[in-house]
N, CA, C and O atoms as a GROMACS GRO file, in nm:
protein
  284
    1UNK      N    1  14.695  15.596   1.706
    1UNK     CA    2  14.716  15.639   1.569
    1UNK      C    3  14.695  15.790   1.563
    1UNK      O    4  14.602  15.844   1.624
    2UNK      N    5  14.781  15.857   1.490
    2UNK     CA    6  14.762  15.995   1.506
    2UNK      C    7  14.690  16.046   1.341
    2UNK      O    8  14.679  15.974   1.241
    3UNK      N    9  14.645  16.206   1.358
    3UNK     CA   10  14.562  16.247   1.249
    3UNK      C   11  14.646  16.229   1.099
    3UNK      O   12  14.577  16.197   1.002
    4UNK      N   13  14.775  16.248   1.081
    4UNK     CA   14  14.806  16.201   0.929
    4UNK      C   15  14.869  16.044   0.961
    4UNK      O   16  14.983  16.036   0.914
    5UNK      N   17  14.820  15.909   1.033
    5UNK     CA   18  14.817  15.815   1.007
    5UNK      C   19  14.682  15.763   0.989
    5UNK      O   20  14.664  15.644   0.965
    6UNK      N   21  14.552  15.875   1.002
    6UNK     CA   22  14.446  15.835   0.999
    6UNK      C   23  14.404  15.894   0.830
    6UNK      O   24  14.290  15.857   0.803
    7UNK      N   25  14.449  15.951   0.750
    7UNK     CA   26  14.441  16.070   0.620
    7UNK      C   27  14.344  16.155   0.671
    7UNK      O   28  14.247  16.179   0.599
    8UNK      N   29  14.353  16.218   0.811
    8UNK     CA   30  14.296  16.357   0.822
    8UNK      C   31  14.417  16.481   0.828
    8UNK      O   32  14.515  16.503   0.899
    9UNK      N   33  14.353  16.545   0.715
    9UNK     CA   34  14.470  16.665   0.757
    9UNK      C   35  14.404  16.829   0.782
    9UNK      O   36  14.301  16.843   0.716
   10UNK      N   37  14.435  16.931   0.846
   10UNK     CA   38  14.401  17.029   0.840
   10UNK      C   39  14.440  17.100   0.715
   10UNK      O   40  14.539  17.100   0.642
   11UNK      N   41  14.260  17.194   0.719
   11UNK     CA   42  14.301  17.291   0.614
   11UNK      C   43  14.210  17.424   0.643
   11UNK      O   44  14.088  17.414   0.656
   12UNK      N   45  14.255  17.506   0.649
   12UNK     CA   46  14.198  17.637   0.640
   12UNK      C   47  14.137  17.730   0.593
   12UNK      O   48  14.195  17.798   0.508
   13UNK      N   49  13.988  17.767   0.633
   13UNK     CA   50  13.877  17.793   0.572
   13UNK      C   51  13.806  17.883   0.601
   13UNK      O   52  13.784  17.898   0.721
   14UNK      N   53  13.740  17.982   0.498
   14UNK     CA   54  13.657  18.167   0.523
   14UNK      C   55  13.602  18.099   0.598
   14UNK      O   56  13.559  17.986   0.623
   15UNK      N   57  13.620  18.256   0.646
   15UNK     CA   58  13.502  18.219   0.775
   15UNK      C   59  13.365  18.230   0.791
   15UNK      O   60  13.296  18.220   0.893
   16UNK      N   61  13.316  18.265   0.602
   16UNK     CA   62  13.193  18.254   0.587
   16UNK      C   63  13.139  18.161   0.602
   16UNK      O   64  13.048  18.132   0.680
   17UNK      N   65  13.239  18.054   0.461
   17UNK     CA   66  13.216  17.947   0.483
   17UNK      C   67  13.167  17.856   0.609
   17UNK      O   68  13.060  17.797   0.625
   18UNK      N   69  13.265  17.864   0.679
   18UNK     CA   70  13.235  17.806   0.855
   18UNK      C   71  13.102  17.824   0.891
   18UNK      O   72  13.014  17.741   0.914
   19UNK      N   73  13.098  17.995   0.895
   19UNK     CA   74  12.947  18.014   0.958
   19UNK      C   75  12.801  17.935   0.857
   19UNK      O   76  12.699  17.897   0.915
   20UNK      N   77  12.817  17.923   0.722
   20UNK     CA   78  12.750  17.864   0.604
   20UNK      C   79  12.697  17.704   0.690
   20UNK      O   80  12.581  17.672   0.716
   21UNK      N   81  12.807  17.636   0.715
   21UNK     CA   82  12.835  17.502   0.707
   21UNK      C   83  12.736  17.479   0.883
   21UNK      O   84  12.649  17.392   0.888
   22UNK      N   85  12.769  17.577   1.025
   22UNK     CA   86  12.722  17.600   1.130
   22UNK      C   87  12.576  17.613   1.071
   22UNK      O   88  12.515  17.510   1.044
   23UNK      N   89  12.532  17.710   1.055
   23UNK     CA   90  12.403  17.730   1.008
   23UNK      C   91  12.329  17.636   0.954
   23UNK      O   92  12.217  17.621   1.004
   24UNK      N   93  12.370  17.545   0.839
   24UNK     CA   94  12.309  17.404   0.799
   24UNK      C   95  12.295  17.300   0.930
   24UNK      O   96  12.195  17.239   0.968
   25UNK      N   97  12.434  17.303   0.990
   25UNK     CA   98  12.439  17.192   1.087
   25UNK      C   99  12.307  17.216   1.185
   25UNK      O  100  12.242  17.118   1.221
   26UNK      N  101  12.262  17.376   1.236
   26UNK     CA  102  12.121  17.443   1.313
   26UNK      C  103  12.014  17.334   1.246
   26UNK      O  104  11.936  17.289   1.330
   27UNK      N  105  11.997  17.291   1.128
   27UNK     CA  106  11.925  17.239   1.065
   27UNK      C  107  11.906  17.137   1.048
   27UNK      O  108  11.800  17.077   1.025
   28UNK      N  109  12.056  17.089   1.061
   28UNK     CA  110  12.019  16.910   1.015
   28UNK      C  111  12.122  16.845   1.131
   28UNK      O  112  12.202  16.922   1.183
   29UNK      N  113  12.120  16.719   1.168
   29UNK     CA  114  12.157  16.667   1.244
   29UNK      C  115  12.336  16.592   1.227
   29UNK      O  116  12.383  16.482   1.258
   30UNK      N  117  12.406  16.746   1.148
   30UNK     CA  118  12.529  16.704   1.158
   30UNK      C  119  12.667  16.770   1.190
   30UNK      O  120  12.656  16.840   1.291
   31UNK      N  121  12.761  16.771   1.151
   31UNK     CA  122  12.866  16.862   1.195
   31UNK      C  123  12.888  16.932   1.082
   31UNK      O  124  12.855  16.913   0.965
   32UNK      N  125  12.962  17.033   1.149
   32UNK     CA  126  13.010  17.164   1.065
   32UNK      C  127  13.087  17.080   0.975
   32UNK      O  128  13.048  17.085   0.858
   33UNK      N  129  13.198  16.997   1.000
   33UNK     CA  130  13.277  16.977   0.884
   33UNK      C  131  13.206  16.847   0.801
   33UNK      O  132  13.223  16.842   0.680
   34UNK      N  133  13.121  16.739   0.872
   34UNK     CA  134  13.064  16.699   0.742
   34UNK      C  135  13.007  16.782   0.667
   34UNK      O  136  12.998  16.749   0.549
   35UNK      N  137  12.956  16.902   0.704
   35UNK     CA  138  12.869  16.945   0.550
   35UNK      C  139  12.956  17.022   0.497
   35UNK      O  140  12.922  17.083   0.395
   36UNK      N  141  13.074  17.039   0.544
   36UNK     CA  142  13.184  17.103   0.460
   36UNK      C  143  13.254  17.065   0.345
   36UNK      O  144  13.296  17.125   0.246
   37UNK      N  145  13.259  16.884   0.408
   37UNK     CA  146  13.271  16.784   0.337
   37UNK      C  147  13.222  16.771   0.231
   37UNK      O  148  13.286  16.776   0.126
   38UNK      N  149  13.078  16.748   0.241
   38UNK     CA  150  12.996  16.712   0.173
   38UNK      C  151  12.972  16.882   0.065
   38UNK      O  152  12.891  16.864  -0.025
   39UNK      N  153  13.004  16.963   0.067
   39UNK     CA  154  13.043  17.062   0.028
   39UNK      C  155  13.115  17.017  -0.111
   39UNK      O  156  13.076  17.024  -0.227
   40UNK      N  157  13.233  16.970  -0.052
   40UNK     CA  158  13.361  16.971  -0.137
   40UNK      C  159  13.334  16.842  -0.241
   40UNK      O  160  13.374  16.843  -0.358
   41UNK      N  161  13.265  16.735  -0.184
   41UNK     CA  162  13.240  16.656  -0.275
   41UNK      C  163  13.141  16.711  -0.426
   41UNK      O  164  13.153  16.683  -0.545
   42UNK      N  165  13.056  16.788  -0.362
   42UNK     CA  166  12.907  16.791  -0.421
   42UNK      C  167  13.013  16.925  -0.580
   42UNK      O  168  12.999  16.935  -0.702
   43UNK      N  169  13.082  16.975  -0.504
   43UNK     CA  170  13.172  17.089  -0.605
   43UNK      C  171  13.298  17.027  -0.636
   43UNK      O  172  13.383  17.108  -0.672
   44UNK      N  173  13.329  16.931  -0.633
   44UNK     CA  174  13.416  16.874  -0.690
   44UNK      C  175  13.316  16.787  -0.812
   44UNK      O  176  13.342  16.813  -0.929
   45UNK      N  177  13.232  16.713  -0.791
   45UNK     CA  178  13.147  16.663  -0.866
   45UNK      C  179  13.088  16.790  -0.970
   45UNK      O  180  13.136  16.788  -1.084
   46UNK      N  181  13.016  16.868  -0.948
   46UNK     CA  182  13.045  16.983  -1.047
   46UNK      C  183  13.137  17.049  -1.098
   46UNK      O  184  13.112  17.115  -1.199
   47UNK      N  185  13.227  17.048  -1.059
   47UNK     CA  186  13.375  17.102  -1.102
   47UNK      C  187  13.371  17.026  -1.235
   47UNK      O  188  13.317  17.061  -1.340
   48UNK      N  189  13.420  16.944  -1.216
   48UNK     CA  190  13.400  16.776  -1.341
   48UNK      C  191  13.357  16.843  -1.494
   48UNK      O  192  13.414  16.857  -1.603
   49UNK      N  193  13.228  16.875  -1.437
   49UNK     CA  194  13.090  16.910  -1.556
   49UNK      C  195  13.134  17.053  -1.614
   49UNK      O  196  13.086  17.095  -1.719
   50UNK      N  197  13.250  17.143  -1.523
   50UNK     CA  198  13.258  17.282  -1.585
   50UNK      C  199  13.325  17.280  -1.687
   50UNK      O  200  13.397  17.184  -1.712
   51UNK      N  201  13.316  17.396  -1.775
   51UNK     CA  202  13.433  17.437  -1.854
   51UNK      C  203  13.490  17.550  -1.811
   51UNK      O  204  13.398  17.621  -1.771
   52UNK      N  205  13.600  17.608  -1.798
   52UNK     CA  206  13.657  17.745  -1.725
   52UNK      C  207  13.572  17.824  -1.704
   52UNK      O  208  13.533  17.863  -1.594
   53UNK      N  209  13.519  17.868  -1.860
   53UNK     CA  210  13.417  17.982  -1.822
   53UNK      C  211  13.332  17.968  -1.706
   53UNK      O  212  13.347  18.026  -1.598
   54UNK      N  213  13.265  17.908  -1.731
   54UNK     CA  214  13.151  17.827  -1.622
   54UNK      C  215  13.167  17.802  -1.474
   54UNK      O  216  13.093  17.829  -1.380
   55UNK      N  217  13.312  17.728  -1.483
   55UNK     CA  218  13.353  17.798  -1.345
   55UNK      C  219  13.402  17.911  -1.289
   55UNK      O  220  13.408  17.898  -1.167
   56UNK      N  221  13.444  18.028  -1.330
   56UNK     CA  222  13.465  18.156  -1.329
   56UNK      C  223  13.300  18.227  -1.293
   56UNK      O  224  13.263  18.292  -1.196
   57UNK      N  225  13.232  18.187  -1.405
   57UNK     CA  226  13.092  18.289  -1.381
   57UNK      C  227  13.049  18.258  -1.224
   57UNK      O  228  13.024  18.343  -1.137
   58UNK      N  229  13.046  18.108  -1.210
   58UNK     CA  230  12.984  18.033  -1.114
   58UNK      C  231  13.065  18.075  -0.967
   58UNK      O  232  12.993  18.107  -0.873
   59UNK      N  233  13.203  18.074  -0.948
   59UNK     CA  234  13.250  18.143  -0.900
   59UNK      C  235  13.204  18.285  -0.853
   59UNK      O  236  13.192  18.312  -0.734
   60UNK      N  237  13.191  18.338  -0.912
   60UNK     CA  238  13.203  18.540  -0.944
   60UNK      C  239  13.006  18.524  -0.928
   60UNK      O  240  12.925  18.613  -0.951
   61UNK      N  241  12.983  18.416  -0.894
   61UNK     CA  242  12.828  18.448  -0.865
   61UNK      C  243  12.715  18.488  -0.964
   61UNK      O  244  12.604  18.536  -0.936
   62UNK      N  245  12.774  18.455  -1.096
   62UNK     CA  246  12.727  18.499  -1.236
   62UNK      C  247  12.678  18.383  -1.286
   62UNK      O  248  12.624  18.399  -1.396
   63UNK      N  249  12.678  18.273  -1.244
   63UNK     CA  250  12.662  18.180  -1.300
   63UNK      C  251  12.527  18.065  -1.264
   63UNK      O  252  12.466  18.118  -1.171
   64UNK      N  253  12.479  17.970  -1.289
   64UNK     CA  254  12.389  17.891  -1.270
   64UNK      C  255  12.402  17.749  -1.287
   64UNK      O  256  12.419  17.706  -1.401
   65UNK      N  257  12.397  17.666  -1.186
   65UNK     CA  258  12.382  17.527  -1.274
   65UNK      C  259  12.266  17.459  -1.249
   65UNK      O  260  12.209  17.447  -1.140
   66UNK      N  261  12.223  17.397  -1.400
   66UNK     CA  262  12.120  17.355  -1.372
   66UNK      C  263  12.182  17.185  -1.410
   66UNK      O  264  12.274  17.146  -1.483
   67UNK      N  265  12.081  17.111  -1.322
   67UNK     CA  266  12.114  16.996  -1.355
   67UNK      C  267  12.006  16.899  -1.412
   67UNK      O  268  11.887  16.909  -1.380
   68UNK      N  269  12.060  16.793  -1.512
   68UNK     CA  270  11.958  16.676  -1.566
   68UNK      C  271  11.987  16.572  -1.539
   68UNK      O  272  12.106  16.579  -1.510
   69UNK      N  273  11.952  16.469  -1.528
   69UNK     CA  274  11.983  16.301  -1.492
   69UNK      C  275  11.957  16.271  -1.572
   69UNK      O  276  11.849  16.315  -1.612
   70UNK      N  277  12.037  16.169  -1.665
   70UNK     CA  278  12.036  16.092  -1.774
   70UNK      C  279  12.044  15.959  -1.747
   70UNK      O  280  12.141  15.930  -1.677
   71UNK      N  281  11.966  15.854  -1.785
   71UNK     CA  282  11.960  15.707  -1.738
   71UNK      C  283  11.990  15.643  -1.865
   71UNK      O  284  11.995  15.521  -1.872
   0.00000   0.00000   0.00000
């Protein structure tokens, strides 16, 4: 089975990022692209919660999120 019969596809990424994701992996016992992964989930899940602004500030490094759990 090859990589787009498996839904892996390449995609191309700063190379801060990379070094970001390496540096965690120094730390914890996983790969560069799971925590890249796990990256994209965790900001896609906040993405959700933004409103433009919010993602712009947050973006541009102006920004903050704080979070609450509601039960």
């Amino acid at each position: 089975m090859d990589e787009e019969q498996q839904g892996i596809g390449k995609v191309e990424l700063d190379q801060f990022l990379i070094n970001e994701a390496q540096a965690v992996f120094e730390r914890q016992p996983k790969s560069a692209s799971e925590v890249i992964e796990r990256w994209a989930y965790l900001g896609q899940a906040a993405e959700a919660q933004l409103t433009e602004k919010e993602r712009l500030l947050l973006m541009a490094g102006s920004g903050v999120i704080q979070l609450s759990v509601e039960e």
